[in-house]
Structure formats: structure tokens, C-alpha cells
N, C-alpha and C positions, 0 to 999 in steps of 0.2 A: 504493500500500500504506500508504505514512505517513498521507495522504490521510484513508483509511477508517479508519484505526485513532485518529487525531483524532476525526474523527465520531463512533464508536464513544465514547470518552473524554469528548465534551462533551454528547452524550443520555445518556451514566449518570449527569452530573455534574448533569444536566438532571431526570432521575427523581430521584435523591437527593436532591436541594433539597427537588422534591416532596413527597416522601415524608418529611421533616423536618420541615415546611413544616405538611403536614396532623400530624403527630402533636404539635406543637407546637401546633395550633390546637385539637384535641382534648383537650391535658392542658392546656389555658386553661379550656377549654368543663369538664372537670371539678374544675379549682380553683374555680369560678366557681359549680357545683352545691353545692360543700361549703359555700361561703360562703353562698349565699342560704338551703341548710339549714340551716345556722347562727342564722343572721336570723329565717329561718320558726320554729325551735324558740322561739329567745328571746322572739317575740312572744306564739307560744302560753301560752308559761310564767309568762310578763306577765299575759298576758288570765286565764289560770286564778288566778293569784295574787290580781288586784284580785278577782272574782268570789270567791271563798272571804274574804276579808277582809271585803266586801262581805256576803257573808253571817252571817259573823258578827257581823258590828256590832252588832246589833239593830234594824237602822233597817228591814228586812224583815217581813213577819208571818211567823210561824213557819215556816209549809209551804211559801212561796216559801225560805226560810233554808235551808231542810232541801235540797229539791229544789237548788238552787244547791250547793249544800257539798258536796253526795254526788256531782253533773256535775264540777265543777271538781277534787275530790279524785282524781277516775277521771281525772281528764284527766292530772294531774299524777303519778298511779302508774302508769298504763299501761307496759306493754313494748310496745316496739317494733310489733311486730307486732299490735297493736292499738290502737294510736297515732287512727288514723284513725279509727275508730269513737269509741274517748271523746272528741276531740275535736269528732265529729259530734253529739253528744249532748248537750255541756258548750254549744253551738250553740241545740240544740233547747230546753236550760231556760234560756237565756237568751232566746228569743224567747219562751217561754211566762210565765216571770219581769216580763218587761220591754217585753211585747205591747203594752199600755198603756201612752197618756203619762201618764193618772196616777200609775200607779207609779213612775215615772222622779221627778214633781213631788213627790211624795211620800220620796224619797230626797234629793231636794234641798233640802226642805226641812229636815230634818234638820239637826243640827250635826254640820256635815263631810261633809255629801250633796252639795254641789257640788262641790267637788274628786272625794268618789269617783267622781261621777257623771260628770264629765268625762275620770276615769282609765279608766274600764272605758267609755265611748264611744271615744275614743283607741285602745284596746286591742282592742275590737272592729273595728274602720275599719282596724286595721295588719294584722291577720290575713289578710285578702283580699289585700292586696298583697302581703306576704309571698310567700304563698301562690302569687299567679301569676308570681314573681318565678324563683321557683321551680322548676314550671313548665315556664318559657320556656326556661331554659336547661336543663331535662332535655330537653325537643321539641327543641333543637338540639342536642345532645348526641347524642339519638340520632336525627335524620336524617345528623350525618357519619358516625355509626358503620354505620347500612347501607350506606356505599358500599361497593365492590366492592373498591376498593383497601385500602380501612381491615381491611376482614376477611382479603382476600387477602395482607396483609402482617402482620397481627395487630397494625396500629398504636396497639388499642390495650388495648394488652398485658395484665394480668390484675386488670384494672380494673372492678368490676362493672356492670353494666349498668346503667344511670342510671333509677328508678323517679318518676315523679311521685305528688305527695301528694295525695288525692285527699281531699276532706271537707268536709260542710255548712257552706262561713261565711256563711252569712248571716244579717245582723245582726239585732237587733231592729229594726225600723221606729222606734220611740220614740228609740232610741238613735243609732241612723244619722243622724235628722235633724239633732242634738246639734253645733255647731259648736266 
């Protein structure tokens, strides 16, 4: 009788680790979400930043200036919930902006076009990483959260469900190459 009720005592003590174990692993996996969104936003905010400066400068012809300040401006007012599209967009005038290495050469030339020009290549280059960084730890995030135990115990708890950011980064060619 002592026998089993030992046993009894050291599989519950044996689940409960468990079950600590995973929800501890899981509110890592979402400390770890907040933080690389954290990171993902700043670079965004970065990259929109230089590109609107970038456009104002005058070192642009007009219509690329325009085009660029009106991407970057949406990027940086966006709500939430549309986050991802101006960012896909602020994307798309920066490859149409900056498709050409003349124009890059032409920015560099410039006085103070090599600094910009190596701020917003920088800025461009951190966004993708950000970005899968990101990601990776929502994809892990939520493969522990389908397991059966995690829902079956509600381990974890009233935490929303971890979304990945989904959005065009990729760079200008002119600019990617940029060391």
C-alpha cells in the first residue's frame, strides 16, 4: 500500500516537473518573441527613418524624393494592423528608387551620400534578419503550443497566439551589394 502510494507521489512529482518544465520553456519561447519584435520594429523604424531623411536631402531627383517620403512616411504611420503592407511597399520604392547602381553612385556622390548611402544599405540588410529572427521563434513558439499537453493543461495561459510578420524585404540589388 505505502509501496503504491510512493509511486503514485513520484509520477505526479514526475508530471509536474513536466508540466513546469514545458511552461517555462514556453514563456522563454515568448519572452524571446517580444524581444526579436522589439528588434524587428527598431530596424524597421531605422530603415524608414534613413529613407525619408534620405529623401529629403535633395541628393534624389524629385519623383524618386516624392515616391520614397510618401513609402517611408506610411511605413512609419501605419497601425498595426497594416504594418505589413507599408512596410511591403516602403520595400517596393526602395527597389524601384534604388534598382540602379547609378543611382546609389549618384547618392554617393553627393556630400554626405556615402555615409547615407551606407546607413540605408545597413538598414536595408538588418531588416531580413530581423525579420527571420523573428520568425523563428514564433515557428517555435507555436509548434510547442500544438502539443496536446500544452492545450490540454492550458500551459499557456492567456497569452496570445504568436503571429509571424510577414513582408516584402527584399533589398535593392544596388544596395545589397553595398559592403
Amino acid at each position: 500500500m505505502i509501496e503504491t502510494l510512493i509511486y503514485v507521489a513520484v509520477g505526479l512529482f514526475a508530471i509536474g516537473l513536466y508540466l513546469s518544465w514545458t511552461a517555462g520553456r514556453l514563456d522563454r519561447l515568448h519572452a524571446r518573441i517580444d524581444a526579436a519584435r522589439a528588434a524587428l520594429d527598431a530596424q524597421l523604424v531605422r530603415r524608414a527613418s534613413v529613407a525619408q531623411e534620405l529623401a529629403t536631402s535633395g541628393v534624389l531627383d524629385p519623383a524618386a524624393s516624392i515616391v520614397l517620403y510618401e513609402a517611408a512616411h506610411a511605413a512609419r504611420q501605419a497601425e498595426e494592423e497594416q504594418r505589413e503592407v507599408a512596410e511591403s511597399e516602403l520595400s517596393q520604392a526602395l527597389r524601384a528608387v534604388f534598382g540602379e547602381t547609378e543611382q546609389v553612385e549618384e547618392v554617393r556622390e553627393a556630400p554626405g551620400g556615402e555615409e547615407a548611402a551606407g546607413e540605408l544599405a545597413a538598414a536595408v540588410r538588418r531588416v531580413p534578419m530581423a525579420r527571420r529572427f523573428h520568425n523563428d521563434a514564433v515557428r517555435a513558439a507555436r509548434a510547442l503550443r500544438r502539443h496536446r499537453t500544452v492545450r490540454w493543461f492550458r500551459l499557456a495561459g492567456h497569452a496570445p497566439f504568436p503571429l509571424a510578420f510577414e513582408m516584402d524585404d527584399e533589398p535593392p540589388v544596388a544596395l545589397a551589394d553595398r559592403g
